[in-house]
C-alpha positions as CSV (number, residue, x, y, z in Angstrom):
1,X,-3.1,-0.3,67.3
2,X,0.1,1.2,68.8
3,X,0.0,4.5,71.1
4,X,2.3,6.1,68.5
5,X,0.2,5.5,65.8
6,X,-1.8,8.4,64.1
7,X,-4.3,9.4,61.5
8,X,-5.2,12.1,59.8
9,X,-8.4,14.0,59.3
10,X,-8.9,13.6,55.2
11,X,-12.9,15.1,55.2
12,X,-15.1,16.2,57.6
13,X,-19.0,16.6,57.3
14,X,-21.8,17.1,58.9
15,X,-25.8,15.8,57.4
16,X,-28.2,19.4,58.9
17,X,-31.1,17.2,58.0
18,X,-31.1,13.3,58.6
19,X,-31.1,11.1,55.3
20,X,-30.2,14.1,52.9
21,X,-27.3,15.8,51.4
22,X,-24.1,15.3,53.6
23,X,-22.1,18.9,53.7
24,X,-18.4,19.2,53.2
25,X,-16.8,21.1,55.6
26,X,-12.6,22.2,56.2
27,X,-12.7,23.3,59.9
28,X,-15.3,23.0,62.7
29,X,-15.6,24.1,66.3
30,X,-16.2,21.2,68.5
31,X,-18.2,21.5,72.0
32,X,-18.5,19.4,75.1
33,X,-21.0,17.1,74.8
34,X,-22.0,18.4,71.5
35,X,-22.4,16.8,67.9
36,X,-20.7,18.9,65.1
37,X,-22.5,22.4,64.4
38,X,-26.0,21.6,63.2
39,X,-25.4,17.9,62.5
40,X,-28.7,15.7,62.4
41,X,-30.5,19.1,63.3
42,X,-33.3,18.5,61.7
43,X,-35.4,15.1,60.8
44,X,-38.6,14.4,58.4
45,X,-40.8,12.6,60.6
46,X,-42.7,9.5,58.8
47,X,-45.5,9.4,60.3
48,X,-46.2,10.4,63.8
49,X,-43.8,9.7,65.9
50,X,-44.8,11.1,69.6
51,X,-41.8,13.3,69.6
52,X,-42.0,16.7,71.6
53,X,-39.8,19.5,70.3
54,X,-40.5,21.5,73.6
55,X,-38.9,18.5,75.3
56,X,-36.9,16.0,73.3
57,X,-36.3,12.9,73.5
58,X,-34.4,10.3,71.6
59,X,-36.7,8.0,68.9
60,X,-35.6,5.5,66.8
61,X,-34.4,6.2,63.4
62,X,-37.1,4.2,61.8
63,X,-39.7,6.6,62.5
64,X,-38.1,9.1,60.4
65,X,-37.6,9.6,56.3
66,X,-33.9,7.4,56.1
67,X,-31.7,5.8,53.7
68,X,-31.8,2.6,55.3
69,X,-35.7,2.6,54.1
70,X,-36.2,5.2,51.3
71,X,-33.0,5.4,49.4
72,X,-34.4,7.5,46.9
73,X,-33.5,10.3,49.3
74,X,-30.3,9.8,48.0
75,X,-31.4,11.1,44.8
76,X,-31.7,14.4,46.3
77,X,-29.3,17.5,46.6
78,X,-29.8,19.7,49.5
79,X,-28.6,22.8,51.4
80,X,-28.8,24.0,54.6
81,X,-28.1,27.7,55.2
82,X,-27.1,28.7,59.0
83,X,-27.5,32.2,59.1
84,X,-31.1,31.7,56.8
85,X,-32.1,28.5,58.5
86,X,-33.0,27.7,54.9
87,X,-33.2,24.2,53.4
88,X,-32.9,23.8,49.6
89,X,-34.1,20.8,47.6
90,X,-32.7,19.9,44.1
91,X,-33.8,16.9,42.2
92,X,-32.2,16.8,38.8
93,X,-30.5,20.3,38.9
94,X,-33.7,22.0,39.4
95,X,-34.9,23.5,42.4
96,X,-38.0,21.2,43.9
97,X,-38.7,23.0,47.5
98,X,-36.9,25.7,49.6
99,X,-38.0,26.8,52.8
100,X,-37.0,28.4,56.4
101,X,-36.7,25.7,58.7
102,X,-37.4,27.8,61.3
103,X,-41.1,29.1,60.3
104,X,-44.5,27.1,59.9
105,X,-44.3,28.3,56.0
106,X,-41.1,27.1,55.5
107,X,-41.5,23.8,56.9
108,X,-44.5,23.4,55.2
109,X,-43.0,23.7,52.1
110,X,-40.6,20.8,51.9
111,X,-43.2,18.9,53.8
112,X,-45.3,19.2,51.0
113,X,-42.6,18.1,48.7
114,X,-42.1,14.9,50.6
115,X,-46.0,14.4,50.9
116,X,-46.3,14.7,47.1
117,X,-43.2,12.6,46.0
118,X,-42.5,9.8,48.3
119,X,-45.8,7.6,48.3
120,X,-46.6,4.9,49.2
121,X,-43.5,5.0,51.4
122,X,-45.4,7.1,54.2
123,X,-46.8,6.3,57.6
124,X,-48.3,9.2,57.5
125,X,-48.3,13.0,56.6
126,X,-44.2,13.8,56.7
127,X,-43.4,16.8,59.5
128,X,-40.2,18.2,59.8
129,X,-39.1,18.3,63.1
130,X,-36.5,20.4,65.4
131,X,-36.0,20.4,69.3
132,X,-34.0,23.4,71.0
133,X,-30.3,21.8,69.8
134,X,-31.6,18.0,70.1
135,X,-29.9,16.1,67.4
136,X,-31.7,12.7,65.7
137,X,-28.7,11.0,66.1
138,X,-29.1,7.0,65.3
139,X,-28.2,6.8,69.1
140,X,-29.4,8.5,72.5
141,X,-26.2,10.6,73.2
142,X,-24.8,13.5,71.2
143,X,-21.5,11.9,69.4
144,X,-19.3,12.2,66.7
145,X,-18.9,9.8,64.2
146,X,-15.3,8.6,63.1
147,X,-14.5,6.2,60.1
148,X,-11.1,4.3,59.0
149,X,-10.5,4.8,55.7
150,X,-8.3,1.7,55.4
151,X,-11.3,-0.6,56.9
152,X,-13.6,0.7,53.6
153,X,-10.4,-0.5,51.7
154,X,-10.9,-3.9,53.4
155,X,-14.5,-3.7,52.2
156,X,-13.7,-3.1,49.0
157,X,-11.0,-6.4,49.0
158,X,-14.0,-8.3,50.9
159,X,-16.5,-7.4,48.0
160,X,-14.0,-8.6,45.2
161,X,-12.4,-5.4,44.3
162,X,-15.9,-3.2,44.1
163,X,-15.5,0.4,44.6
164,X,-17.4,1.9,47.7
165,X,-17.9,5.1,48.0
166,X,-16.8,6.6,52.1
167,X,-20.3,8.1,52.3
168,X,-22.1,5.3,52.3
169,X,-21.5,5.3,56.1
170,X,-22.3,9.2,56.5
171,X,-19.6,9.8,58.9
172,X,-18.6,13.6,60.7
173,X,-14.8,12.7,60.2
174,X,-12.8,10.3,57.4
175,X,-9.6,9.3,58.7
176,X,-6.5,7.8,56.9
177,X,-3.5,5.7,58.5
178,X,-4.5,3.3,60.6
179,X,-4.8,-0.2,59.9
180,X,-8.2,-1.5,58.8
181,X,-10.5,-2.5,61.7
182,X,-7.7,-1.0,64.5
183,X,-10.6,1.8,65.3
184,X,-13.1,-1.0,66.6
185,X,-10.3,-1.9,69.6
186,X,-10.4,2.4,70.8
187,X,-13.6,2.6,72.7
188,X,-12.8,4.0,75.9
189,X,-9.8,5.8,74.6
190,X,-9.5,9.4,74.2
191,X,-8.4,10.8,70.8
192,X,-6.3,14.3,70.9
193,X,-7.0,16.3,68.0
194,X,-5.6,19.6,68.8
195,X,-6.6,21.1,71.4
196,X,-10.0,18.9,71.3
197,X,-9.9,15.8,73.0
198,X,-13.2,12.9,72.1
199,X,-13.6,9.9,73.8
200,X,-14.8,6.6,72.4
201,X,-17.8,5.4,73.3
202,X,-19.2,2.7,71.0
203,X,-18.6,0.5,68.2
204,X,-21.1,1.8,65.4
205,X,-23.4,-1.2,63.7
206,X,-24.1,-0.8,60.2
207,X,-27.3,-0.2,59.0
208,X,-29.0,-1.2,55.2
209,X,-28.4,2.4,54.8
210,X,-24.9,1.9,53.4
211,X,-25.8,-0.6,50.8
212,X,-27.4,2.8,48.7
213,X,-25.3,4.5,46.7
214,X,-25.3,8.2,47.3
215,X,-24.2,9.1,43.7
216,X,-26.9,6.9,42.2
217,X,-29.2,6.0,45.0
218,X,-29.6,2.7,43.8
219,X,-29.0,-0.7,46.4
220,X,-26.6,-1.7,45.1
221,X,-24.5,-3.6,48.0
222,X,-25.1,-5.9,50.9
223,X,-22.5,-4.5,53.0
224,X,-23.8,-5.2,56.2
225,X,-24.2,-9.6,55.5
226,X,-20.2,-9.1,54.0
227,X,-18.9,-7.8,57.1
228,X,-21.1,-10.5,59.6
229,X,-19.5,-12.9,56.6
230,X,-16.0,-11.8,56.6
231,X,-15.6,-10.5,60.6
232,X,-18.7,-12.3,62.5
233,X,-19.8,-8.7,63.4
234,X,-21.3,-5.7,61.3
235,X,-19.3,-3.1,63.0
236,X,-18.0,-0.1,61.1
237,X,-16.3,2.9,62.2
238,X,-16.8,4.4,65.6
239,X,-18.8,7.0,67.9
240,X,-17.1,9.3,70.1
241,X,-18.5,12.3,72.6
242,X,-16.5,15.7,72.4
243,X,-14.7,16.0,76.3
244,X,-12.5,19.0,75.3
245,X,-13.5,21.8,73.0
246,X,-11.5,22.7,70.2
247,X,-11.3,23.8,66.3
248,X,-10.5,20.4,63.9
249,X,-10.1,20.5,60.4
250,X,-9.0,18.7,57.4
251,X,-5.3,17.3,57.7
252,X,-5.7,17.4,61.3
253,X,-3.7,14.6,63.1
254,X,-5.5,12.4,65.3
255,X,-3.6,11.2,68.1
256,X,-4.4,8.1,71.0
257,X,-4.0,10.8,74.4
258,X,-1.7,8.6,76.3
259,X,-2.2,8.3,79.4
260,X,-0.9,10.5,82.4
261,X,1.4,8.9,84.5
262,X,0.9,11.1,87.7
């Protein structure tokens, strides 16, 4: 990709509870060294998993409730109210649990849920977890996660025309205008988006998790085996970590910071 070359910020989102409901958003304050506003806040724990909300620590995705393993999360829409710190569960239009996040009773609530509607696929009695601003990222360090919108197009031609939906790959931002598979050559380049500046810090590898349809929640796609096919890799989209703080938001151009030549 050339240094003059830009994209544009088409959606942003952020997922409050990892494996449900991604939630639109048009603007977002970004922090050093911070995900997006209550992105991957919260997790259902599968099982116990040894983590410590009074001192967290990074665990592996797979011992949490997650699309790569239990699509039919996918069938489920959810809400997550900041200034309530209330979750809400819909399965079919109809409200299924609601609770505060934040109290015993609420968490209790939508643990239930999950206790009573997703056997056998339990390890173990579900707990909702938190930790003090500790996000359950799929990796150890607090990014942001960027996909091309013209690589998804290259998907679509590798698949033989089939339609996949962008949030498949549960990104925080959806960019248009640079050519497919150009991202994957940025890490260690800084990105200007306004007055926010993120660096990039790692190729992301694509889980099963994208092969579920988030409208449906069936498996309906093996896009992970087409890309090792087609490129020799499974690497979609990218990570970056927040250096500058700033507001982004939809339409946003987002700009390769060249470098100073001081």
């Amino acid at each position: 990709m050339t240094i003059s070359q830009t994209a544009e910020i088409t959606a942003l989102y952020r997922y409050p509870i990892k494996g449900l409901t991604p939630e639109s958003l048009p603007c977002v304050p970004l922090r050093p060294g911070q995900t997006l506003p209550a992105d991957r806040r919260y997790a259902i724990e599968n099982g116990p998993s040894g983590f410590d909300p009074e001192a967290p620590e990074w665990k592996p995705k797979i011992q949490f409730l997650m699309l790569a393993r239990n699509e039919r999360l996918a069938s489920l829409d959810s809400r997550f109210e900041d200034a309530t710190n209330r979750l809400t569960i819909r399965k079919d239009g109809q409200i299924v649990a609601s609770g505060d996040l934040e109290t015993a009773a609420g968490r209790a609530a939508i643990e239930t849920y999950f206790n009573e509607n997703f056997q056998p696929e339990l390890k173990g009695p579900p707990k909702v977890l938190s930790g003090r601003g500790h996000s359950f990222s799929d990796v150890a360090r607090k990014v942001v996660s960027i996909i091309n919108l013209d690589s998804v197009h290259a998907i679509e031609t590798m698949l033989g025309g089939v339609a996949v939906n962008p949030l498949r790959f549960r990104a925080n931002l959806y960019v248009k205008g640079w050519p497919a598979w150009s991202e994957l050559d940025l890490v260690d380049q800084t990105l200007a988006i306004g007055q926010a500046r993120l660096k990039v810090v790692k190729r992301i590898k694509r889980c099963p998790a994208t092969n579920v349809d988030p409208d449906t929640a069936v498996r309906d796609l093996d896009i992970p085996p087409t890309l090792s096919r087609h490129l020799g890799h499974m690497d979609c989209g990218i990570y970056a970590e927040v250096v500058e703080g700033g507001e982004i938001g939809v339409g946003d151009a987002v700009a390769l910071e060249q470098p100073s030549l001081v």
